[in-house]
TORMARLO-726429 format. One record per residue (C-alpha): x, y, z; residue in three letters; residue number from 1. Coordinates in nm, 2 decimals, m for minus. Example, Ala and Ser with C-alpha at 12.3 -4.5 7.8 and 13.67 -1.06 7.14 Angstrom:
<nodes>
@X = 1.23	Y = m0.45	Z = 0.78	res = Ala	n = 1
@X = 1.37	Y = m0.11	Z = 0.71	res = Ser	n = 2
</nodes>
This chain:
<nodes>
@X = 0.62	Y = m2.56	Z = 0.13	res = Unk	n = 1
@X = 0.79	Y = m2.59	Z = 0.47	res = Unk	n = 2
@X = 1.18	Y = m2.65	Z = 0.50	res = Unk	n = 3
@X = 1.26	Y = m3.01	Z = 0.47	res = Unk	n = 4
@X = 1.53	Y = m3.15	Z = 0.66	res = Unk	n = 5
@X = 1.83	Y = m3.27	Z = 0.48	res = Unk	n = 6
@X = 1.96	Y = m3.64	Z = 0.47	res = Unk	n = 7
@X = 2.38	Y = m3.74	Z = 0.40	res = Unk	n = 8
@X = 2.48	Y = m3.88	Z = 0.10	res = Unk	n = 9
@X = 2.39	Y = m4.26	Z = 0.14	res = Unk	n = 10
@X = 2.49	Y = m4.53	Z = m0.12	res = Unk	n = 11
@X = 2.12	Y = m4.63	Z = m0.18	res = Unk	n = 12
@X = 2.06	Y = m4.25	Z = m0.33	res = Unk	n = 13
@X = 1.86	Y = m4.29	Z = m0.67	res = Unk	n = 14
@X = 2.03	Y = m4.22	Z = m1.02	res = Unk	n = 15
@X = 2.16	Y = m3.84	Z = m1.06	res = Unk	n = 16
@X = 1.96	Y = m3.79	Z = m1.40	res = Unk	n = 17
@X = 1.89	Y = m3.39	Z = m1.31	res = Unk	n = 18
@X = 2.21	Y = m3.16	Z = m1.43	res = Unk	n = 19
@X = 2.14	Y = m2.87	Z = m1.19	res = Unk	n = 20
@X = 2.44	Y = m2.57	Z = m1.20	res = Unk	n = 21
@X = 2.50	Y = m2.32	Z = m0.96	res = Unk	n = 22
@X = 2.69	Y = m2.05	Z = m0.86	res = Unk	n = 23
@X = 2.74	Y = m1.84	Z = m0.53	res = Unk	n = 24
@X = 2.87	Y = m1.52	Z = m0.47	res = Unk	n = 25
@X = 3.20	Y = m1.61	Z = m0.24	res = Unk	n = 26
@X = 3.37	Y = m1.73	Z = 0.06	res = Unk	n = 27
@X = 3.10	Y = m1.62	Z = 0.30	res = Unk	n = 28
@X = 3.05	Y = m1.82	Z = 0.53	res = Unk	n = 29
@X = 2.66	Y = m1.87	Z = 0.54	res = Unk	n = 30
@X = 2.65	Y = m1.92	Z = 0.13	res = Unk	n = 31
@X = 2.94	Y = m2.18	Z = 0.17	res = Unk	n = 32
@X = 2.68	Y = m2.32	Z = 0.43	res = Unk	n = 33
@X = 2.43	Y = m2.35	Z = 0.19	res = Unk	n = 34
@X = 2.65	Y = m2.48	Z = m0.05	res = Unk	n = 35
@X = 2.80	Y = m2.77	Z = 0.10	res = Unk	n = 36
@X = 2.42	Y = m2.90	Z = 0.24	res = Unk	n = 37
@X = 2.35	Y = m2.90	Z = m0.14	res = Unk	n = 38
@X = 2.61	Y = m3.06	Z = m0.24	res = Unk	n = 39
@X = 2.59	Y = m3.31	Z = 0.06	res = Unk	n = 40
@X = 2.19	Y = m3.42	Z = m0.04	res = Unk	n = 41
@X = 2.22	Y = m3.36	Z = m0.43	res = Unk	n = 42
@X = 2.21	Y = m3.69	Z = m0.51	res = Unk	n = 43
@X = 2.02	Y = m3.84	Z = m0.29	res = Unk	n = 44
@X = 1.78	Y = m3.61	Z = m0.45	res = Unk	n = 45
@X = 1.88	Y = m3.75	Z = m0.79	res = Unk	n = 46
@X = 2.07	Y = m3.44	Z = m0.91	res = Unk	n = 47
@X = 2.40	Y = m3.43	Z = m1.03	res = Unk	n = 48
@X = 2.52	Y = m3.10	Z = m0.93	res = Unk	n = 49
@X = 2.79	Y = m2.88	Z = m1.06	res = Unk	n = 50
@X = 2.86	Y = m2.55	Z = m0.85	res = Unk	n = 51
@X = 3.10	Y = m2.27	Z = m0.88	res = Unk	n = 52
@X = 3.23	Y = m1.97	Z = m0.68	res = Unk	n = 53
@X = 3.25	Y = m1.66	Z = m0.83	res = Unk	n = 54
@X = 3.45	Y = m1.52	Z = m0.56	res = Unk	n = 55
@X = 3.27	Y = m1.21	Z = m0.53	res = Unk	n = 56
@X = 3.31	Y = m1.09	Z = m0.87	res = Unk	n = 57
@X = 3.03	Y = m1.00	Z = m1.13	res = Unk	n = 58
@X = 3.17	Y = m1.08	Z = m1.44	res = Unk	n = 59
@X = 3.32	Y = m1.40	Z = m1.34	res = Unk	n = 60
@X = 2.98	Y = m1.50	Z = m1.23	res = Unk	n = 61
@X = 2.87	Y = m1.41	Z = m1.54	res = Unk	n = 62
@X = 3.11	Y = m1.62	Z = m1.72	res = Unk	n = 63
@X = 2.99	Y = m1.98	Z = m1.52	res = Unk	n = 64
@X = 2.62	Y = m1.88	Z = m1.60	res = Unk	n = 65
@X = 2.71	Y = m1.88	Z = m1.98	res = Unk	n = 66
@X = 2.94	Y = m2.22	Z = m1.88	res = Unk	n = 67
@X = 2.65	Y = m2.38	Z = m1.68	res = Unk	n = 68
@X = 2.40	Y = m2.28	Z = m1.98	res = Unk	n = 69
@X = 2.67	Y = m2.45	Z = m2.26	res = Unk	n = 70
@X = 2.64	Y = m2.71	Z = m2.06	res = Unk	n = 71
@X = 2.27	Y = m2.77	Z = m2.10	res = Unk	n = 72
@X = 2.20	Y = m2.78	Z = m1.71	res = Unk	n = 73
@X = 1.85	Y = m2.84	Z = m1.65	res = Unk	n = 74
@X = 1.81	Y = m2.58	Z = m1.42	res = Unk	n = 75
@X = 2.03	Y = m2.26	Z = m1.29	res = Unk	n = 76
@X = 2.06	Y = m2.15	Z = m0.92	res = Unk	n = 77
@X = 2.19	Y = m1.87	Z = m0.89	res = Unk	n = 78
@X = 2.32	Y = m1.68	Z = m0.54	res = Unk	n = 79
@X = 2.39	Y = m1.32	Z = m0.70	res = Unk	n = 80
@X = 2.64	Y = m1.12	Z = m0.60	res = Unk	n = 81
@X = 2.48	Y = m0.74	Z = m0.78	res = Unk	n = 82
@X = 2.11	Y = m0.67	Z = m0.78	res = Unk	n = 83
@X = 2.09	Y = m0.55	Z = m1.08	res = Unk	n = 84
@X = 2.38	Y = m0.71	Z = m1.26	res = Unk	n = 85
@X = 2.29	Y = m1.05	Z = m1.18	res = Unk	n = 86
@X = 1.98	Y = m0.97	Z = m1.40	res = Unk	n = 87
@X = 2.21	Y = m1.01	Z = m1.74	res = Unk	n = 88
@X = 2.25	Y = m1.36	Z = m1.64	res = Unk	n = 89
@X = 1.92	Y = m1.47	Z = m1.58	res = Unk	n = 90
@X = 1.83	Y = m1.32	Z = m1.89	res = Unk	n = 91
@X = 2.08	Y = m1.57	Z = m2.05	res = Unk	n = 92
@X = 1.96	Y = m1.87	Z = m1.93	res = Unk	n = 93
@X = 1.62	Y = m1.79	Z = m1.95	res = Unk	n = 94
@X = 1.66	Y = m1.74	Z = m2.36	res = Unk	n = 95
@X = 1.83	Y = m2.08	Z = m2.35	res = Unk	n = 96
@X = 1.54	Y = m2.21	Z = m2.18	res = Unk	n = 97
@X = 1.69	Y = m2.24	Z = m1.84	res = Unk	n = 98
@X = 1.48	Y = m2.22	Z = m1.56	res = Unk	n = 99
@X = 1.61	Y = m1.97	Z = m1.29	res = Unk	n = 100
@X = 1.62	Y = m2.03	Z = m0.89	res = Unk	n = 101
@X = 1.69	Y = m1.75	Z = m0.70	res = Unk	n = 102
@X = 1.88	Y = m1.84	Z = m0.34	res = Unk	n = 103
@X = 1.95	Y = m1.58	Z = m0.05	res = Unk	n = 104
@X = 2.02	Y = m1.27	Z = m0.24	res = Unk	n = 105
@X = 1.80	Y = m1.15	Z = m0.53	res = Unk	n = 106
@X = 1.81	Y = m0.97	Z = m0.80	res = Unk	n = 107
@X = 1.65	Y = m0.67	Z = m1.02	res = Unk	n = 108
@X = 1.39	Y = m0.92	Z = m1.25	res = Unk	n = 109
@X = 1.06	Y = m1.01	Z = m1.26	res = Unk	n = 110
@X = 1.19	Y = m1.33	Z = m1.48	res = Unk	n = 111
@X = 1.32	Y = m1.57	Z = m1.18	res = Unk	n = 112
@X = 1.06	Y = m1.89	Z = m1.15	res = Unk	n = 113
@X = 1.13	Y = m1.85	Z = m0.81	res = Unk	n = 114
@X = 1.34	Y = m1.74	Z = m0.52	res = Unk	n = 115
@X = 1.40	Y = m1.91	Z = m0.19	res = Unk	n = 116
@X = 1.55	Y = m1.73	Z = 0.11	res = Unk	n = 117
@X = 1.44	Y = m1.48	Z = 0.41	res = Unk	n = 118
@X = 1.33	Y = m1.14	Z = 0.41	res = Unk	n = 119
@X = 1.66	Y = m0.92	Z = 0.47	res = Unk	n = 120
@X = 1.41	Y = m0.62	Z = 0.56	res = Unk	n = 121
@X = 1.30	Y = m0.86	Z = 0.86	res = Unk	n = 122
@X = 1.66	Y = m0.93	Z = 0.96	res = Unk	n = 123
@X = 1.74	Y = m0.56	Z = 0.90	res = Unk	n = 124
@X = 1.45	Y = m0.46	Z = 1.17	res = Unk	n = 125
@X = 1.53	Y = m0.77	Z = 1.41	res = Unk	n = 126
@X = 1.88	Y = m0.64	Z = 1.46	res = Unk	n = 127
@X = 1.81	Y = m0.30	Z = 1.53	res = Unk	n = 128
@X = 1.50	Y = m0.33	Z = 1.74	res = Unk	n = 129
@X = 1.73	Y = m0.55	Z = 1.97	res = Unk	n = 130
@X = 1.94	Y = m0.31	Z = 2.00	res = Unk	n = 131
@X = 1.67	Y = 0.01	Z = 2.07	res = Unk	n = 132
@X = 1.57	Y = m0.21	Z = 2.32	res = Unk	n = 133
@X = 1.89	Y = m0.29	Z = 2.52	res = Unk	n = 134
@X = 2.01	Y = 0.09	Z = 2.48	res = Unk	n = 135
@X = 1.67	Y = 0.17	Z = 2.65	res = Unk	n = 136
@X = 1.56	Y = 0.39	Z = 2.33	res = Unk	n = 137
@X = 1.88	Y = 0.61	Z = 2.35	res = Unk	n = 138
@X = 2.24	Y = 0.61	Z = 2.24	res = Unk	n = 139
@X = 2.47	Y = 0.62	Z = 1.98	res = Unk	n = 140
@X = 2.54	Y = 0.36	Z = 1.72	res = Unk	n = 141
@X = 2.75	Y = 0.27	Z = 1.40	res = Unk	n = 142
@X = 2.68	Y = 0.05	Z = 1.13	res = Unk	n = 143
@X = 2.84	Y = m0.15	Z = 0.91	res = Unk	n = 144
@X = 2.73	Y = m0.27	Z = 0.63	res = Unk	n = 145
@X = 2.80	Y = m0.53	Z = 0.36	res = Unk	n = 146
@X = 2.91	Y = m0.51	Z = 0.01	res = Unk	n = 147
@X = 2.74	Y = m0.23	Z = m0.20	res = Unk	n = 148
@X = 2.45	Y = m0.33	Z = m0.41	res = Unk	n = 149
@X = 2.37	Y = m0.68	Z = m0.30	res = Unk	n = 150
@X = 1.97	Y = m0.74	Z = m0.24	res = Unk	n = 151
@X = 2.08	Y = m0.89	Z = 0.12	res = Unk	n = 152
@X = 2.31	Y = m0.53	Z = 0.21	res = Unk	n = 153
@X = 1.98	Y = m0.30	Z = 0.02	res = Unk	n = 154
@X = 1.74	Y = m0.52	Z = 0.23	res = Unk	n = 155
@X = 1.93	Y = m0.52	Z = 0.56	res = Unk	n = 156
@X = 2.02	Y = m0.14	Z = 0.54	res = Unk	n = 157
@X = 1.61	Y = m0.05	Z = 0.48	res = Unk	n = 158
@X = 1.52	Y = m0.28	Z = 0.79	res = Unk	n = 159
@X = 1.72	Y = m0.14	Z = 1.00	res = Unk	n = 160
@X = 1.62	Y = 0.22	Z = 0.89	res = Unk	n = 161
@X = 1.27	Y = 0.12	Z = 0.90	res = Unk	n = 162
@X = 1.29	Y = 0.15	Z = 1.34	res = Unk	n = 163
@X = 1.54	Y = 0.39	Z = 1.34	res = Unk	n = 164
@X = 1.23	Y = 0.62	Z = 1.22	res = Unk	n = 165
@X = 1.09	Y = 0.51	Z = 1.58	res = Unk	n = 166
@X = 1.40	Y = 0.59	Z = 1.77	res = Unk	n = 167
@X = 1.48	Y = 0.97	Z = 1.72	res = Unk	n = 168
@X = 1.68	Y = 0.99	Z = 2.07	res = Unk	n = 169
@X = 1.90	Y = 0.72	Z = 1.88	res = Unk	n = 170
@X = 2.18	Y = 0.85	Z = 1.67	res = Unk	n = 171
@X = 2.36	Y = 0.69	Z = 1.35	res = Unk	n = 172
@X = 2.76	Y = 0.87	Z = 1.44	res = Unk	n = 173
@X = 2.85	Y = 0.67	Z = 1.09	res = Unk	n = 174
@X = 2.76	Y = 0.37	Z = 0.85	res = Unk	n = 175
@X = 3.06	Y = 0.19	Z = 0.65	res = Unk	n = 176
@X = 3.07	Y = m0.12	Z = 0.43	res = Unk	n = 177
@X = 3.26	Y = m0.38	Z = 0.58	res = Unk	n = 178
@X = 3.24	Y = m0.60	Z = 0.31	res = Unk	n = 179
@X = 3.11	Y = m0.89	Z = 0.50	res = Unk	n = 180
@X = 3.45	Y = m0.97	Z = 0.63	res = Unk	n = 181
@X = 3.53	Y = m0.99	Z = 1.01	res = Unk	n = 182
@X = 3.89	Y = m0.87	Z = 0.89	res = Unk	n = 183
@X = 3.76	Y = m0.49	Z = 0.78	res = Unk	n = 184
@X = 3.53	Y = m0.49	Z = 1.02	res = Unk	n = 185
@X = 3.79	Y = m0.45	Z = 1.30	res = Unk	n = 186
@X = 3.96	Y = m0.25	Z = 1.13	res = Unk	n = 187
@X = 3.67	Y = m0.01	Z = 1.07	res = Unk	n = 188
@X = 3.62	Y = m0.03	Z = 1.43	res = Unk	n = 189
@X = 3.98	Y = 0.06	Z = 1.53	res = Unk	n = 190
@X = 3.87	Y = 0.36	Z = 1.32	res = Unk	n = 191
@X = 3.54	Y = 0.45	Z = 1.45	res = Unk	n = 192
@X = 3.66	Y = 0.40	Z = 1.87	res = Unk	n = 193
@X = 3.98	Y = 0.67	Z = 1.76	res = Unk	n = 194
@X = 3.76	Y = 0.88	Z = 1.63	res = Unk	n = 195
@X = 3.44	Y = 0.82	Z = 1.85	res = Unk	n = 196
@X = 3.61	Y = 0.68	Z = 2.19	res = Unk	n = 197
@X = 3.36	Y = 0.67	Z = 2.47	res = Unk	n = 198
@X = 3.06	Y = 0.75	Z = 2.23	res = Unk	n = 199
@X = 3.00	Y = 0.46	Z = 2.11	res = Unk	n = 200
@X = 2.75	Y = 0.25	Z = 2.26	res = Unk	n = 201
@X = 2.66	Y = m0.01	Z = 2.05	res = Unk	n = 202
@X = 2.75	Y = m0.16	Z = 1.65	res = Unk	n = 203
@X = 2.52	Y = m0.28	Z = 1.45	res = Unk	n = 204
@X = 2.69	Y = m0.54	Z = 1.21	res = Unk	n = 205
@X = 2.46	Y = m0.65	Z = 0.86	res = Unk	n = 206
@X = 2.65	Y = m0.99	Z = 0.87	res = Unk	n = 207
@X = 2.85	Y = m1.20	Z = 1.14	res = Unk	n = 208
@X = 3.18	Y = m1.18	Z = 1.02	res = Unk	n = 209
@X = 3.14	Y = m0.85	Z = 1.02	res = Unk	n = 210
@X = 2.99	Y = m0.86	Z = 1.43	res = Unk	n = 211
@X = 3.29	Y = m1.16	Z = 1.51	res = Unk	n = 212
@X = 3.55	Y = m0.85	Z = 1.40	res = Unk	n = 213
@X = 3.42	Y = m0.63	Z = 1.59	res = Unk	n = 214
@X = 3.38	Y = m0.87	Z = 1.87	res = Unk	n = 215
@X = 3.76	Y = m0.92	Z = 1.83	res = Unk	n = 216
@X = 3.86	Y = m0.57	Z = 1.85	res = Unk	n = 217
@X = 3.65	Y = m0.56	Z = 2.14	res = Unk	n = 218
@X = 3.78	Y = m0.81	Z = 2.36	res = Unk	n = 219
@X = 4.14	Y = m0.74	Z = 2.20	res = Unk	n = 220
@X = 4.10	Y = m0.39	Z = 2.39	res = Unk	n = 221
@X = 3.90	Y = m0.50	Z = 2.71	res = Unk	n = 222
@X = 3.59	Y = m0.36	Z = 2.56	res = Unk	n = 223
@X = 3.34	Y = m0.59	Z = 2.55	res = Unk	n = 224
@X = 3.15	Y = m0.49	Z = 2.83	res = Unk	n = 225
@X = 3.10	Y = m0.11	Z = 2.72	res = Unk	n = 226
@X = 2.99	Y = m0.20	Z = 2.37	res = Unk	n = 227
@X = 2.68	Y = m0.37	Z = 2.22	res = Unk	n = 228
@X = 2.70	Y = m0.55	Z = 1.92	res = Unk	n = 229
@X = 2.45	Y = m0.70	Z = 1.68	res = Unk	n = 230
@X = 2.51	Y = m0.95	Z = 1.35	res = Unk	n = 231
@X = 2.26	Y = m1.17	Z = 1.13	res = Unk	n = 232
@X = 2.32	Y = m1.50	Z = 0.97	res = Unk	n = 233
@X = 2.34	Y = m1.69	Z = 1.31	res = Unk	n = 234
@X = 2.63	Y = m1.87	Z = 1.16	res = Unk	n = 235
@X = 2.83	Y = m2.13	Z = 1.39	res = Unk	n = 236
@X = 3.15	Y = m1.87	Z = 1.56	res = Unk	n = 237
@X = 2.85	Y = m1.64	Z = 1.56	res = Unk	n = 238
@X = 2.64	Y = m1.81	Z = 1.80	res = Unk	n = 239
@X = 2.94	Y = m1.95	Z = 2.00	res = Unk	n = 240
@X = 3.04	Y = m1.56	Z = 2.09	res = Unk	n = 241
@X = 2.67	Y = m1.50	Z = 2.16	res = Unk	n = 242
@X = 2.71	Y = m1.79	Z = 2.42	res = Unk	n = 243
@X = 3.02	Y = m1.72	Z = 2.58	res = Unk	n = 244
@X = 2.91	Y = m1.31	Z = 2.62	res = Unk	n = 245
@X = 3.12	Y = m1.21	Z = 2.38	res = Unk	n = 246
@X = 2.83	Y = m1.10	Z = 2.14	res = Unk	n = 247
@X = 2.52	Y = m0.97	Z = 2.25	res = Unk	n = 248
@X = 2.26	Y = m1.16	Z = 1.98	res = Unk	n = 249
@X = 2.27	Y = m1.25	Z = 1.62	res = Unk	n = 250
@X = 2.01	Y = m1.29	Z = 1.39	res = Unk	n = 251
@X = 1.94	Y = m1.70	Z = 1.27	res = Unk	n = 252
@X = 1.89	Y = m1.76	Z = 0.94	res = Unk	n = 253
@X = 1.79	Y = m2.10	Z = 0.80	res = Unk	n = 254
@X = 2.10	Y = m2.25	Z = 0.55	res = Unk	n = 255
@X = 1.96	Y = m2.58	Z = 0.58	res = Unk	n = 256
@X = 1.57	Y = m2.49	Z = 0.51	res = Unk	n = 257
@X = 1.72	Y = m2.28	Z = 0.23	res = Unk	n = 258
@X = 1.91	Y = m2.57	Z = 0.07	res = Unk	n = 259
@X = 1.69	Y = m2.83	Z = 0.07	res = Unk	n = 260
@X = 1.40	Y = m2.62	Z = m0.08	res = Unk	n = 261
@X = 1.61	Y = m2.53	Z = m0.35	res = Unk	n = 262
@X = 1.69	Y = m2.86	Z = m0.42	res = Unk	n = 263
@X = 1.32	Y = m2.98	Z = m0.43	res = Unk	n = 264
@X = 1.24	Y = m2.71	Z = m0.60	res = Unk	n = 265
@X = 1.51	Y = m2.78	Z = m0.90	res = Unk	n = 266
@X = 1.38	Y = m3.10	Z = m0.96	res = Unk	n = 267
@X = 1.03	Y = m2.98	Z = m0.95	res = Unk	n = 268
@X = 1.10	Y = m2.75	Z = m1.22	res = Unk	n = 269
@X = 1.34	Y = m2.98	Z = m1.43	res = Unk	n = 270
@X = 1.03	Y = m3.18	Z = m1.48	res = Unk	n = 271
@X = 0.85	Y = m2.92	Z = m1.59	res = Unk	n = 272
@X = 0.63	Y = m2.90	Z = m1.29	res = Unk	n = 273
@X = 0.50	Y = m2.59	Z = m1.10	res = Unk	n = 274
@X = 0.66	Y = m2.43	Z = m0.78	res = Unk	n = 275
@X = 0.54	Y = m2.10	Z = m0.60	res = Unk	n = 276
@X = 0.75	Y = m1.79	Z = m0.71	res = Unk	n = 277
@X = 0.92	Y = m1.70	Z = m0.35	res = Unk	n = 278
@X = 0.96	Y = m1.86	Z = m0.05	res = Unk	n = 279
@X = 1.08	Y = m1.71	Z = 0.27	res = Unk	n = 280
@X = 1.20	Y = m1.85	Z = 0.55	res = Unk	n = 281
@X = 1.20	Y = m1.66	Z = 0.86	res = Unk	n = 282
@X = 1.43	Y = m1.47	Z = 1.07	res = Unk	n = 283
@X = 1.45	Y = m1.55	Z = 1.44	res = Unk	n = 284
@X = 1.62	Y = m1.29	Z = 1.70	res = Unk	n = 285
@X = 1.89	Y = m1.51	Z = 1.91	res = Unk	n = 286
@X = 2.03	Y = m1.40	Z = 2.24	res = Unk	n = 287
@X = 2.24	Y = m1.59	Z = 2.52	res = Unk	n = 288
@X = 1.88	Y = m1.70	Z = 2.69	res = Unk	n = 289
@X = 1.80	Y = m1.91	Z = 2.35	res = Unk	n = 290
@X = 2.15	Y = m1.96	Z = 2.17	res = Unk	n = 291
@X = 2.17	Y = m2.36	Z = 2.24	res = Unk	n = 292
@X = 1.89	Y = m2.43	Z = 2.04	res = Unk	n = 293
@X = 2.01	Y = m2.25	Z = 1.75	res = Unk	n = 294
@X = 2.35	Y = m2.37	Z = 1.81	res = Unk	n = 295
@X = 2.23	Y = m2.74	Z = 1.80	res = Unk	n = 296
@X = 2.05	Y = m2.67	Z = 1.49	res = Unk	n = 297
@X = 2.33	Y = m2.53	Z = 1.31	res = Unk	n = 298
@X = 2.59	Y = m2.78	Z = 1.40	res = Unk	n = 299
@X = 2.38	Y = m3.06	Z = 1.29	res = Unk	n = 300
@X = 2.43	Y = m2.92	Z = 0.94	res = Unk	n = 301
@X = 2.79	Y = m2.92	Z = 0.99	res = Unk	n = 302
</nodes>
């Protein structure tokens, strides 16, 4: 199934008779992204769509599931925010008969009808090979990664030690979480330039907000210039900074492609038809040369 492009809310949309529920992980920006297209085309897709935000926390999330399932939705989607925890909840609806869609982080189970996202290994490798390449094969880096034990953080941090393997004359001088937020991530990079100065030559960032902090710190201390950074998502600021030279690349993901197949794929399932069991979209490495394509794509969803 390719991505199908999304449509606004019109007042010709057909009857909501599908009770989809959902809930997603936090205030991240590119899950809010997804969130707000779905809630935009819901009913011109004839669902009527409830959705929650567990705010990053996995009992909470745990807690809508069971609401969503005493609410008899027809089907869950569900944007987990532990690996393995997340599986207790899918185990819930499942028993009550609720189909299960995965979207852009997974979880530890086998019992999901389906998931629909990208492969975080793939972003993992983008964003590193992008930078082997502009450090010429040598160098120093640090990483930062996202919040422990999420598929997309696991994913990311295999992908990008999948090419480090190919780059022994580059050297990891430390990896910390930065929780996906652009606010820890300059502060981790205060940190790491104390401690490491001059050699540091480029971050690798798992997320954006994480990459737009240490853009910040960066230009905050007239450093922009002497320090490569990488982030994934491609989310709007993201691929601003990556146009005005202020980032070197992200890495794009597709919120809208994401959305809208989940959404196809609930009603699908709702009438007890049958969907493949994954679907990944794919990554695509964005740099200053390509950015206003990405940018035009991404604001349209806006």
């Amino acid at each position: 199934m390719d991505p199908v492009k999304g449509k606004k809310t019109s007042t010709t949309a057909p009857q909501s008779d599908i009770l989809v529920g959902a809930t997603f992980l936090g205030n991240f920006e590119f899950p809010t992204t997804i969130k707000n297209i779905m809630e935009q085309n819901a009913e011109n897709e004839g669902i009527r769509f409830i959705t929650y935000n567990s705010e990053n926390n996995a009992a909470k999330q745990l807690d809508q599931i069971r609401h969503l399932i005493s609410k008899k939705v027809d089907v869950l989607i569900l944007n987990p925010i532990d690996f393995k925890a997340g599986a207790i909840g899918v185990d819930l609806a499942i028993q009550a008969g609720i189909p299960v869609i995965g979207i852009n982080t997974s979880v530890d189970t086998a019992k999901m009808q389906c998931y629909i996202g990208s492969n975080d290994i793939e972003a993992g490798e983008i964003a590193m090979k992008y930078i082997a390449e502009t450090l010429n094969k040598k160098g120093n880096i640090v990483i930062l990664t996202g919040i422990t034990e999420q598929s997309s953080q696991l994913q990311r941090a295999q992908g990008i030690e999948n090419v480090l393997e190919k780059y022994p004359d580059i050297h990891v001088l430390e990896k910390q979480s930065g929780y996906w937020s652009s606010e820890k991530a300059y502060q981790q990079m205060e940190s790491w330039v104390k401690k490491y100065g001059e050699q540091i030559n480029a971050v690798v960032a798992q997320n954006d907000e994480m990459a737009l902090g240490v853009s910040k710190y960066l230009k905050d201390h007239h450093l922009t210039n002497q320090i490569h950074v990488v982030g994934t998502d491609g989310i709007q600021d993201a691929l601003l900074a990556v146009k005005n030279g202020e980032l070197d690349a992200t890495v794009f993901q597709d919120a809208e492609g994401q959305a809208m197949l989940a959404l196809k794929a609930a009603k699908i399932l709702a009438s007890r038809g049958q969907i493949a069991r994954s679907y990944l979209l794919p990554y695509r490495l964005v740099t200053k040369e390509n950015v206003d394509y990405y940018l035009d794509k991404r604001m349209k969803e806006q």
